[in-house]
C-alpha positions in Angstrom: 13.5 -20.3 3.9 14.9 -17.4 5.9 12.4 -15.9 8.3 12.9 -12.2 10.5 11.0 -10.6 12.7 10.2 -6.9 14.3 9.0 -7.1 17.7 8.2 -4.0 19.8 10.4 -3.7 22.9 7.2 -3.5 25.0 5.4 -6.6 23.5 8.6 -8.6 25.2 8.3 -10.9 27.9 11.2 -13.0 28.5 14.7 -13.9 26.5 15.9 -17.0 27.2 20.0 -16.8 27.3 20.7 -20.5 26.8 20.8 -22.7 24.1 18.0 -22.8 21.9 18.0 -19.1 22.4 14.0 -17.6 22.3 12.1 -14.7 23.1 8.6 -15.1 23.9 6.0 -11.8 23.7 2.6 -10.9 24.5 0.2 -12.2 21.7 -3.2 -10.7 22.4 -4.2 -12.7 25.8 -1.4 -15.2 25.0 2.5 -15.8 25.3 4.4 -16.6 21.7 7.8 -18.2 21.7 9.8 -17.4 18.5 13.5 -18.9 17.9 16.5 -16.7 18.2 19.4 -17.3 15.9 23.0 -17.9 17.3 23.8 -15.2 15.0 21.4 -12.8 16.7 21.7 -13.5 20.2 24.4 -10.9 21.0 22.4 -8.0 19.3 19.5 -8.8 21.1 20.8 -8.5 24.3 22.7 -5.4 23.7 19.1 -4.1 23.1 17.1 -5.5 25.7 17.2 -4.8 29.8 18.4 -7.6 32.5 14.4 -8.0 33.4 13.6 -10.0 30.6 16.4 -12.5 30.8 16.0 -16.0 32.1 
């Protein structure tokens, strides 16, 4: 089963840049980690400023 998601650029908190790749946004009053593909990684980053990256 093949899950996506949308995330607004201002609901981001952090990428992280190393294998497993994740992002992790603001959920309400908490912090949600979500998997990044390998296949995605690139895009992401293209899209999203150095202040996020760990």
């Amino acid at each position: 089963m093949h899950r996506s998601y949308v995330i607004a650029k201002s609901k981001i908190y952090r990428v992280k840049i190393t294998y497993p790749y994740s992002v992790d946004i603001f959920n309400g009053h908490e912090i949600t980690n979500l998997p990044v593909s390998r296949n995605y990684i690139n895009n992401l980053l293209e899209v999203y400023s150095d202040d996020v990256l760990q």
